[in-house]
N, CA, C and O atoms as a GROMACS GRO file, in nm:
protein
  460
    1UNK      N    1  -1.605   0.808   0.023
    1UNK     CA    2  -1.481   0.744  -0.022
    1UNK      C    3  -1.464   0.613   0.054
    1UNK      O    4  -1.499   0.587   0.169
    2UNK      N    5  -1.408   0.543  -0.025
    2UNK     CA    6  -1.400   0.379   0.048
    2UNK      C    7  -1.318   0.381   0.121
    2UNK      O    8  -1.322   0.373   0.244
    3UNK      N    9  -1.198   0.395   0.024
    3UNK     CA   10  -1.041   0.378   0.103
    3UNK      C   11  -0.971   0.500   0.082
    3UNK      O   12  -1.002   0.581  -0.006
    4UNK      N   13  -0.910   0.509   0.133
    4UNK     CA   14  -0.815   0.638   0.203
    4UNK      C   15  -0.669   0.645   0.251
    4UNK      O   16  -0.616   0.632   0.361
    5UNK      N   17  -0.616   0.674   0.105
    5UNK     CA   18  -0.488   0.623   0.090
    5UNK      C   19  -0.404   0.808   0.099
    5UNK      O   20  -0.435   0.908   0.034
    6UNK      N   21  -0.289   0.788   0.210
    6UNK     CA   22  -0.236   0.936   0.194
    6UNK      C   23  -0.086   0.862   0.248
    6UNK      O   24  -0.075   0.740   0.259
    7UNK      N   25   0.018   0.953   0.277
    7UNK     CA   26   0.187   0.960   0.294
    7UNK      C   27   0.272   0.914   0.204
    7UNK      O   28   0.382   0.858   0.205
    8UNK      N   29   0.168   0.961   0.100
    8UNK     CA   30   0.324   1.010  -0.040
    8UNK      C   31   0.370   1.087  -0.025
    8UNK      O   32   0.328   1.162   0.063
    9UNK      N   33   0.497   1.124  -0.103
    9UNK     CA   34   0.562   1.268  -0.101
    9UNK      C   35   0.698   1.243  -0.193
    9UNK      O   36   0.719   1.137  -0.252
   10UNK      N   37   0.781   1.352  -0.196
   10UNK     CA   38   0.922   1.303  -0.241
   10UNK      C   39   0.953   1.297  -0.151
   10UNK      O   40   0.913   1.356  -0.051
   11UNK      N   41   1.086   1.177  -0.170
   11UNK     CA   42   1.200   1.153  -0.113
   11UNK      C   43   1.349   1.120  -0.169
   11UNK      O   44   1.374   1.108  -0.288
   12UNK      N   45   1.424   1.109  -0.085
   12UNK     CA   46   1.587   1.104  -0.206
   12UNK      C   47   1.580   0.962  -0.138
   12UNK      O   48   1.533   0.918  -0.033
   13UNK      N   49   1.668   0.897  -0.280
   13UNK     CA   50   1.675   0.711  -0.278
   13UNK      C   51   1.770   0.732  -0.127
   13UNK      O   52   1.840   0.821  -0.081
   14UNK      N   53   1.724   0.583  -0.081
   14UNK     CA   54   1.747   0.573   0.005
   14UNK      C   55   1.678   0.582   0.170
   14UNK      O   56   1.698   0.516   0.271
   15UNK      N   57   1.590   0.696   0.140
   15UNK     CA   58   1.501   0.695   0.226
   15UNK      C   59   1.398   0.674   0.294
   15UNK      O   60   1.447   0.597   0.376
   16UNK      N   61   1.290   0.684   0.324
   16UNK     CA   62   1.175   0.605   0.376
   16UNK      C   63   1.055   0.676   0.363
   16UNK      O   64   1.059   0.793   0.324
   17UNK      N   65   0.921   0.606   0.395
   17UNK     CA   66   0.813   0.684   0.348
   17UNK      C   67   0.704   0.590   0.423
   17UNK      O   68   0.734   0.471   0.424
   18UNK      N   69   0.594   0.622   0.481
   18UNK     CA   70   0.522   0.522   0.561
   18UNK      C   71   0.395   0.589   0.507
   18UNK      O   72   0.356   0.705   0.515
   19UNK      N   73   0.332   0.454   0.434
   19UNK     CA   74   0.173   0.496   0.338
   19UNK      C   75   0.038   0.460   0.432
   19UNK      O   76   0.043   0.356   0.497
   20UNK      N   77  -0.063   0.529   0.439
   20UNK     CA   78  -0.145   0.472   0.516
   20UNK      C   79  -0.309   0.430   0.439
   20UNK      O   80  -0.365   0.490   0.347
   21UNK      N   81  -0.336   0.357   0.485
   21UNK     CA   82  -0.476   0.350   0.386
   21UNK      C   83  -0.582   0.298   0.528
   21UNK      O   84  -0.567   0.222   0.624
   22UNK      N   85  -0.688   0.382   0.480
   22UNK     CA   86  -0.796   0.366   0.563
   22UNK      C   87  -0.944   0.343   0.551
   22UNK      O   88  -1.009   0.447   0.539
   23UNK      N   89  -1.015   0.229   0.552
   23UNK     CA   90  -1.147   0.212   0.560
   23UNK      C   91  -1.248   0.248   0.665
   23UNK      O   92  -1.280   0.177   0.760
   24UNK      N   93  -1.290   0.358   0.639
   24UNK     CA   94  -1.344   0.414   0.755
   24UNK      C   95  -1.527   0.353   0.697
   24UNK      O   96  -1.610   0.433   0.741
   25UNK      N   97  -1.572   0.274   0.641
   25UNK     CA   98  -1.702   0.254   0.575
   25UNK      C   99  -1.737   0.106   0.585
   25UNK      O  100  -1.837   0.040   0.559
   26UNK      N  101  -1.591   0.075   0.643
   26UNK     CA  102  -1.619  -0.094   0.616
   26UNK      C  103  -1.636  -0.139   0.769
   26UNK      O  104  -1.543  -0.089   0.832
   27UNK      N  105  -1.711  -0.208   0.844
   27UNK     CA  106  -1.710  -0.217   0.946
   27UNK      C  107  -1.643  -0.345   0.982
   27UNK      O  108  -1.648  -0.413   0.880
   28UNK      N  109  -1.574  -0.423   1.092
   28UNK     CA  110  -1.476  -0.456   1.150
   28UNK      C  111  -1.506  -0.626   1.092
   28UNK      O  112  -1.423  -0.691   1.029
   29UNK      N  113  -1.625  -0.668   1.126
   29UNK     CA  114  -1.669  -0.794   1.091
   29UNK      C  115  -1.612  -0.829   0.958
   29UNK      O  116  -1.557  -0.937   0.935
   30UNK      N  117  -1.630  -0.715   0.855
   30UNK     CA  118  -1.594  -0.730   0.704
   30UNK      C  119  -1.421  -0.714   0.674
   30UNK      O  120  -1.350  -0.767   0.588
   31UNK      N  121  -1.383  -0.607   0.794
   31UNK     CA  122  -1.234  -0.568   0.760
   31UNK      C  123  -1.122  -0.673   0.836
   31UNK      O  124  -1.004  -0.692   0.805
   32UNK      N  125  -1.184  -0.721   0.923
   32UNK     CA  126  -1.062  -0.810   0.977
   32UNK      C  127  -1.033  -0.924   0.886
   32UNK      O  128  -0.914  -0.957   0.883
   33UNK      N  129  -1.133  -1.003   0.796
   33UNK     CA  130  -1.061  -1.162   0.748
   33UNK      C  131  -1.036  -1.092   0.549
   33UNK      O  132  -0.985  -1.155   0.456
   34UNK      N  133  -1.099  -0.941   0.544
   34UNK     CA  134  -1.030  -0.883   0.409
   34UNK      C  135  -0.891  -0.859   0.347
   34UNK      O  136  -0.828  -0.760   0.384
   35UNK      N  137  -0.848  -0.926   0.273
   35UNK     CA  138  -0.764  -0.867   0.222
   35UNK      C  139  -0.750  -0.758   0.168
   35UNK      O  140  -0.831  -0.735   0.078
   36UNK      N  141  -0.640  -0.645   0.199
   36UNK     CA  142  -0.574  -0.511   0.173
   36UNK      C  143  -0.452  -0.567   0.148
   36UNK      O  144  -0.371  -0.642   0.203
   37UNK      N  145  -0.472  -0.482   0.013
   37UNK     CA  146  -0.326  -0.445  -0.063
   37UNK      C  147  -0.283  -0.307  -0.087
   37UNK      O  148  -0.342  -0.202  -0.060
   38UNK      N  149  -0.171  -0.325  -0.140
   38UNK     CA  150  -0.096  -0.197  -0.191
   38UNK      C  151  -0.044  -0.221  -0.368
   38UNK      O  152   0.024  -0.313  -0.414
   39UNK      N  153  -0.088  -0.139  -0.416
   39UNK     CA  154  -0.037  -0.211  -0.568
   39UNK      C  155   0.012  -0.050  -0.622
   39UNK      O  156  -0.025   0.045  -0.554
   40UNK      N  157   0.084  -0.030  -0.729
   40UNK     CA  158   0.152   0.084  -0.763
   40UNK      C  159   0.170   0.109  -0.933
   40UNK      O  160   0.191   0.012  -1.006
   41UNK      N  161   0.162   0.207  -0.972
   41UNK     CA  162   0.175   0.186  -1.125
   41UNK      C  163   0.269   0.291  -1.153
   41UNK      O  164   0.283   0.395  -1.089
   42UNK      N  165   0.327   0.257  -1.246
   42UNK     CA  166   0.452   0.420  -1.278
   42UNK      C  167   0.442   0.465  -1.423
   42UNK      O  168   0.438   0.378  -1.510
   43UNK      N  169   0.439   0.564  -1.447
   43UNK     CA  170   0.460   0.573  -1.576
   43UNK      C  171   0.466   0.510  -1.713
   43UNK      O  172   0.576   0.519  -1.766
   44UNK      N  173   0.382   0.453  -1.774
   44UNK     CA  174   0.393   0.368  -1.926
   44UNK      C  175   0.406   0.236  -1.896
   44UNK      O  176   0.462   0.163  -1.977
   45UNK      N  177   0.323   0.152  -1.696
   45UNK     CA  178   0.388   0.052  -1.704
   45UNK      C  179   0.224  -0.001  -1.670
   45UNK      O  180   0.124   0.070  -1.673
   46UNK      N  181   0.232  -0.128  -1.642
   46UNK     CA  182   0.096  -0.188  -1.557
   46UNK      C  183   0.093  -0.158  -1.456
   46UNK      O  184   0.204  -0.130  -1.411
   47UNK      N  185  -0.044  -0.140  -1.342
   47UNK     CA  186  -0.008  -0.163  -1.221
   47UNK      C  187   0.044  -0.327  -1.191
   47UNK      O  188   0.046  -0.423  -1.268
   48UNK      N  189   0.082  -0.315  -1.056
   48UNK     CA  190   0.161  -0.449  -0.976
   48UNK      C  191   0.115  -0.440  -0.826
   48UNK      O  192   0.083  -0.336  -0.768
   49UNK      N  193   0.117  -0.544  -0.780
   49UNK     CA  194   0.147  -0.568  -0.655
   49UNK      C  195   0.245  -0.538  -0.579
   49UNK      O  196   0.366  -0.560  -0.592
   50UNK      N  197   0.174  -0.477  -0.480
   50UNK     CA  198   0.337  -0.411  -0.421
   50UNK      C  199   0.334  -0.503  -0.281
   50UNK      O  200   0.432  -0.571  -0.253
   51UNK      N  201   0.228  -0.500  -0.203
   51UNK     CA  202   0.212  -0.582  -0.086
   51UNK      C  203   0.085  -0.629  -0.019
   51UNK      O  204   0.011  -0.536   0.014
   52UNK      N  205   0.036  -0.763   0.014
   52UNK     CA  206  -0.087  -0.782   0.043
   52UNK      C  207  -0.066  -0.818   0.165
   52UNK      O  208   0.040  -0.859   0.213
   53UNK      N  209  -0.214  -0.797   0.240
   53UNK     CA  210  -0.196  -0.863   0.406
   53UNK      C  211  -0.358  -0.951   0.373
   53UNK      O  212  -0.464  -0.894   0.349
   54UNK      N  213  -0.339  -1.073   0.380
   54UNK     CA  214  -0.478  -1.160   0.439
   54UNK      C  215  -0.497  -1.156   0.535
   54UNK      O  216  -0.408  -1.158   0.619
   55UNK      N  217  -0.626  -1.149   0.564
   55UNK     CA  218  -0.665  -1.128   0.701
   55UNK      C  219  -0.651  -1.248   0.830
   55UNK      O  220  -0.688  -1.232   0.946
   56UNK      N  221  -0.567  -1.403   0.754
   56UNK     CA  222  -0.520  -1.502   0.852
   56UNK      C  223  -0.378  -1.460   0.904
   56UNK      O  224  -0.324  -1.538   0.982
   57UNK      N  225  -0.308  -1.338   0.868
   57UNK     CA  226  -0.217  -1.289   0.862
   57UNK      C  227  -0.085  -1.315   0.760
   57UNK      O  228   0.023  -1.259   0.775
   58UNK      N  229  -0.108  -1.384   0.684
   58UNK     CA  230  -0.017  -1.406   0.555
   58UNK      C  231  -0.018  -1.219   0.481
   58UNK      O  232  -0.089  -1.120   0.464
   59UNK      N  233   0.135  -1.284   0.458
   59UNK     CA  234   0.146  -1.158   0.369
   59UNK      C  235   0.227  -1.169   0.229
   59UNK      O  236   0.338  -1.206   0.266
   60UNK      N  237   0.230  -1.160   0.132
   60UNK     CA  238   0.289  -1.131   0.008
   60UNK      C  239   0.348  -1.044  -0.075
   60UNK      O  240   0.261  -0.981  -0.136
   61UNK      N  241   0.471  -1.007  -0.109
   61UNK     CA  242   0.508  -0.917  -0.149
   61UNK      C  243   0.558  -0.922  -0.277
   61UNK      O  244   0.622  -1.026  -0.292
   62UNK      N  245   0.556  -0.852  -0.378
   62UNK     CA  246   0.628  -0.810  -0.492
   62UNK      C  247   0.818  -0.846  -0.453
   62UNK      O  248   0.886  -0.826  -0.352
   63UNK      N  249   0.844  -0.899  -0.570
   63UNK     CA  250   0.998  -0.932  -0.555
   63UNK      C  251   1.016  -0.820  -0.538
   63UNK      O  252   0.999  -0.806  -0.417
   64UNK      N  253   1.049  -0.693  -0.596
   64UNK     CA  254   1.162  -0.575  -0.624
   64UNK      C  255   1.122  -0.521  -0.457
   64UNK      O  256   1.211  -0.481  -0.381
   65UNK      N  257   0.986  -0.527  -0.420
   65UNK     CA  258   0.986  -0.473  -0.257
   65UNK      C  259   1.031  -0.568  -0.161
   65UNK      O  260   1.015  -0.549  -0.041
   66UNK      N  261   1.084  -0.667  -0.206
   66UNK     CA  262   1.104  -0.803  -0.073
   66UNK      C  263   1.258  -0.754  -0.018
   66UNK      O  264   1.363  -0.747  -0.082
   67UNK      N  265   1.226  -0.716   0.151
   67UNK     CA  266   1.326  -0.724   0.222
   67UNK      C  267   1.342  -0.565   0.271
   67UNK      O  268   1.406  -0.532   0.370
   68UNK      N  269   1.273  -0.476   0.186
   68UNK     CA  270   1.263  -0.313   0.164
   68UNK      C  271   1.090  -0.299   0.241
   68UNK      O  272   1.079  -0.227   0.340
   69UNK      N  273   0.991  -0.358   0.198
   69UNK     CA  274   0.875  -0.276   0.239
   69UNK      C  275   0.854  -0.375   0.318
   69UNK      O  276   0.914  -0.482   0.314
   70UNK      N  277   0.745  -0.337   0.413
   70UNK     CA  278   0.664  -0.393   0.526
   70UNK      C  279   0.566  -0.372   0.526
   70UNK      O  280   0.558  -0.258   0.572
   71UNK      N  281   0.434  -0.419   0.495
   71UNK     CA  282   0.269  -0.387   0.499
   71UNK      C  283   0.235  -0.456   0.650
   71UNK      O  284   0.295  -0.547   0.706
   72UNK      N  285   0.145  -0.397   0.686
   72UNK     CA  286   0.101  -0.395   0.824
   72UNK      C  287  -0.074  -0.351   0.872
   72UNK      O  288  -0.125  -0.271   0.793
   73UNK      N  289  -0.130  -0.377   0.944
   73UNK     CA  290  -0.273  -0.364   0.936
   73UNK      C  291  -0.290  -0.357   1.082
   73UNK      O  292  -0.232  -0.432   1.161
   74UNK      N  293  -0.410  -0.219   1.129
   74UNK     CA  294  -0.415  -0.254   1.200
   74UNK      C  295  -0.580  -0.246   1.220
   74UNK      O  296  -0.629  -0.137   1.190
   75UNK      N  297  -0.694  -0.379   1.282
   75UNK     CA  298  -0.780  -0.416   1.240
   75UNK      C  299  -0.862  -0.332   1.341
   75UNK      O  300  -0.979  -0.316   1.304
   76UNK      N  301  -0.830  -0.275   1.459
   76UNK     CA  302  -0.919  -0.179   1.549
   76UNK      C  303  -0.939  -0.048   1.497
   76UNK      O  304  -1.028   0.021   1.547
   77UNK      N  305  -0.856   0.004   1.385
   77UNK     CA  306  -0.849   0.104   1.344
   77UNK      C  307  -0.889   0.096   1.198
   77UNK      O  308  -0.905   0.204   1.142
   78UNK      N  309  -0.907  -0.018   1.126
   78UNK     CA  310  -0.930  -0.057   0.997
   78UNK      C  311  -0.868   0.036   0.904
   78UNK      O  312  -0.922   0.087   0.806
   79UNK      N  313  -0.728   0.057   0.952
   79UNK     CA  314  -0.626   0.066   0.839
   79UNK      C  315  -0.542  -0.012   0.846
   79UNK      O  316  -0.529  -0.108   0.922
   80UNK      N  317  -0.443   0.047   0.718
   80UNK     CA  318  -0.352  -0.086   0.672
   80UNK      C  319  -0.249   0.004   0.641
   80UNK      O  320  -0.280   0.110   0.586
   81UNK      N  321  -0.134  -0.020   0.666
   81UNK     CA  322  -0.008   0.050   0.654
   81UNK      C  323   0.122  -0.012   0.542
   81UNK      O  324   0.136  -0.134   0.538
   82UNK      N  325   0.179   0.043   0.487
   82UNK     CA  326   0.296   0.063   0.360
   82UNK      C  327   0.422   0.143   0.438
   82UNK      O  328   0.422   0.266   0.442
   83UNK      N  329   0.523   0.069   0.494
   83UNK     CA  330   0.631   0.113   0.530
   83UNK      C  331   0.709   0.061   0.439
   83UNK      O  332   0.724  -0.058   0.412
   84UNK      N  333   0.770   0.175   0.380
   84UNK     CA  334   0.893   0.165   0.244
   84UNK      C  335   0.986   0.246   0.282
   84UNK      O  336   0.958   0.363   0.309
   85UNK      N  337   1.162   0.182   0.295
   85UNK     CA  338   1.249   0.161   0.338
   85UNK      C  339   1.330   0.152   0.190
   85UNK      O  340   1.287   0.135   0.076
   86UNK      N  341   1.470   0.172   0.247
   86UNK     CA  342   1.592   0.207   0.127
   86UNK      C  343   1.494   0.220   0.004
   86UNK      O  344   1.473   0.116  -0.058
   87UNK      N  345   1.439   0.324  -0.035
   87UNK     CA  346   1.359   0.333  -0.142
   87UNK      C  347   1.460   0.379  -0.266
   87UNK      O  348   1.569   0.431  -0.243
   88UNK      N  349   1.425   0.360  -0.364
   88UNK     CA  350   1.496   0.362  -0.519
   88UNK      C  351   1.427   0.418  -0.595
   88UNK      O  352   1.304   0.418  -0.598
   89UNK      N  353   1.499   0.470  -0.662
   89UNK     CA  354   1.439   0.542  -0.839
   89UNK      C  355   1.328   0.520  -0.906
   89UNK      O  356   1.244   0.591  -0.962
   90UNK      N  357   1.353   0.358  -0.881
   90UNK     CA  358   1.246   0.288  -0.970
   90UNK      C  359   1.093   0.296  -0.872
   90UNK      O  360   0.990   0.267  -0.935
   91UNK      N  361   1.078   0.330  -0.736
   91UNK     CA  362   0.995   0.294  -0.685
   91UNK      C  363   0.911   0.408  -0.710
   91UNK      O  364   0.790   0.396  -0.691
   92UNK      N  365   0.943   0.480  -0.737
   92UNK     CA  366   0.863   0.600  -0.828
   92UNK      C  367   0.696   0.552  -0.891
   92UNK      O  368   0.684   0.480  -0.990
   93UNK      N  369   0.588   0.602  -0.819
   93UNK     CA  370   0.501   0.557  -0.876
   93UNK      C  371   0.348   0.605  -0.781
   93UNK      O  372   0.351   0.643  -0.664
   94UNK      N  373   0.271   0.597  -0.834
   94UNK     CA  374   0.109   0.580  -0.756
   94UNK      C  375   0.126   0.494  -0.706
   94UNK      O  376   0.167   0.392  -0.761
   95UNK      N  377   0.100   0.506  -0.570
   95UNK     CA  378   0.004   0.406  -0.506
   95UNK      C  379  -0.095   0.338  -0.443
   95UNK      O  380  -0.103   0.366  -0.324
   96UNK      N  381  -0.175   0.255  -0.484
   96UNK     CA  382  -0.313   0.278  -0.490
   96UNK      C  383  -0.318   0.136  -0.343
   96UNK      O  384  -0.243   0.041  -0.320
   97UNK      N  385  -0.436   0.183  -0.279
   97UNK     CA  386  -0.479   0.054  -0.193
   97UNK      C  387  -0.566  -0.015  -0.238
   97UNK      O  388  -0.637   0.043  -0.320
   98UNK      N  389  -0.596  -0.147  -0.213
   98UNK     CA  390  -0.691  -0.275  -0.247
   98UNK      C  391  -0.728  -0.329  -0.164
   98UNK      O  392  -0.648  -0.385  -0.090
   99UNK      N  393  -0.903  -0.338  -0.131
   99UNK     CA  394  -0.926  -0.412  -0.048
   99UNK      C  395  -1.023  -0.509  -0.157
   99UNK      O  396  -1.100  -0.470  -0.244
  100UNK      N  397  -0.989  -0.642  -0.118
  100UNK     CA  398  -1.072  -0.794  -0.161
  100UNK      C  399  -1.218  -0.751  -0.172
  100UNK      O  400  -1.295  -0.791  -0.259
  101UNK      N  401  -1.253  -0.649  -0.057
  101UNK     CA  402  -1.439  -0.648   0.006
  101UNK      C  403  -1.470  -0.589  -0.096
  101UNK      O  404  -1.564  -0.644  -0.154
  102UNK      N  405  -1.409  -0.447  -0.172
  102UNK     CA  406  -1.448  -0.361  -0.252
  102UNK      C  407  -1.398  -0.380  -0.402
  102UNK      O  408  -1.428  -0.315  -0.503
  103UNK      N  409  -1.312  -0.491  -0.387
  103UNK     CA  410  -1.277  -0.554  -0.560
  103UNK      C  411  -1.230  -0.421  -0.592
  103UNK      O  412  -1.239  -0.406  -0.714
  104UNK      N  413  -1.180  -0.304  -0.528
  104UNK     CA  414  -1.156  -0.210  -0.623
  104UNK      C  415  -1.065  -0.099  -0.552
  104UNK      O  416  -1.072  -0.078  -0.431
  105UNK      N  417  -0.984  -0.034  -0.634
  105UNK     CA  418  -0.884   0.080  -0.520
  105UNK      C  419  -0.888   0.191  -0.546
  105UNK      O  420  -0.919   0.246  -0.652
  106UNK      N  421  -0.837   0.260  -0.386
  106UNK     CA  422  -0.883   0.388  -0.377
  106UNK      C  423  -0.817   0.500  -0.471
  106UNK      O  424  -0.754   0.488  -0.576
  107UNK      N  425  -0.861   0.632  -0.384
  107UNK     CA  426  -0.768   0.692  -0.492
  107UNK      C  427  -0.631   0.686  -0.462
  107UNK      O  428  -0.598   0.678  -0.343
  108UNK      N  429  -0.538   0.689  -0.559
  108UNK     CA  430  -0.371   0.682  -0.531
  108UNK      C  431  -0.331   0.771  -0.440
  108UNK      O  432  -0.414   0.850  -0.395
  109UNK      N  433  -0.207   0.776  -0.399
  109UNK     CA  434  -0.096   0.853  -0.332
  109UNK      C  435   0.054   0.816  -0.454
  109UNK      O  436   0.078   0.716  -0.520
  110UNK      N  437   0.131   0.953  -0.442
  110UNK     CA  438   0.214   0.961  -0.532
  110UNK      C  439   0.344   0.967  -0.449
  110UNK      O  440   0.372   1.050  -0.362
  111UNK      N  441   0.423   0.853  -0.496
  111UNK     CA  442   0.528   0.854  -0.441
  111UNK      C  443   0.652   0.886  -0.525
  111UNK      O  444   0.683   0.793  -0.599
  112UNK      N  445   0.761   1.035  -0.535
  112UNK     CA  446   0.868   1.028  -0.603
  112UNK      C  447   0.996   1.008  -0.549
  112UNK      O  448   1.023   1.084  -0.457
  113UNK      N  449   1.101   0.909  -0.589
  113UNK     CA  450   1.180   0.903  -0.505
  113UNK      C  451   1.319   0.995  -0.607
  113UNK      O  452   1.332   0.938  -0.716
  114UNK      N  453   1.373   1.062  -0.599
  114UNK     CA  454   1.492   1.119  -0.653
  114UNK      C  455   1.629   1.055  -0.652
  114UNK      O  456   1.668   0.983  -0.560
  115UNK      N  457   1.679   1.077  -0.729
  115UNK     CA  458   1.830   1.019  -0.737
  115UNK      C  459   1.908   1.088  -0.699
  115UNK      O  460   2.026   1.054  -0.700
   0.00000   0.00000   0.00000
């Protein structure tokens, strides 16, 4: 497995949820200047971008997560972290990790948030 995406679960809106994704295959040279993302798809919709980290440390986020999630990386450990905060209804969804190196994402984690 490439990436190694786990800490979905339910939660009631409002609450929090910290996603982790891990490249345990990619070695450090390749994982530090890679971009990892987080992208999410829900039900009958496209996936999206939920949050990217470049490896100059820029980061980008999806409007509906701006100000709510925090992506984070940490490059000795070659994972990359999804901290989601006041979470909502709508955030209901898979979420899959992306790394740039592998053009391609892992398997999902399922996040439900309840009303």
């Amino acid at each position: 497995v490439q990436l190694q995406a786990s800490g979905g679960g339910l939660v009631q809106a409002g609450g929090s949820l910290r996603l982790s994704c891990a490249a345990p295959r990619m070695i450090s040279s390749v994982f530090n200047p890679n971009t990892m993302g987080w992208y999410r798809q829900a039900p009958g919709k496209e996936r999206e971008l939920v949050a990217e980290s470049i490896g100059n440390g820029t980061t980008n986020y999806g409007e509906s997560v701006k100000g709510r999630f925090t992506i984070s990386r940490d490059n000795a450990r070659k994972r990359v972290y999804l901290q989601m905060n006041n979470l909502k209804p709508e955030d209901t969804a898979v979420y899959y990790c992306w790394s740039s190196w592998y053009k391609s994402w892992g398997r999902g984690t399922l996040v439900t948030v309840s009303s």
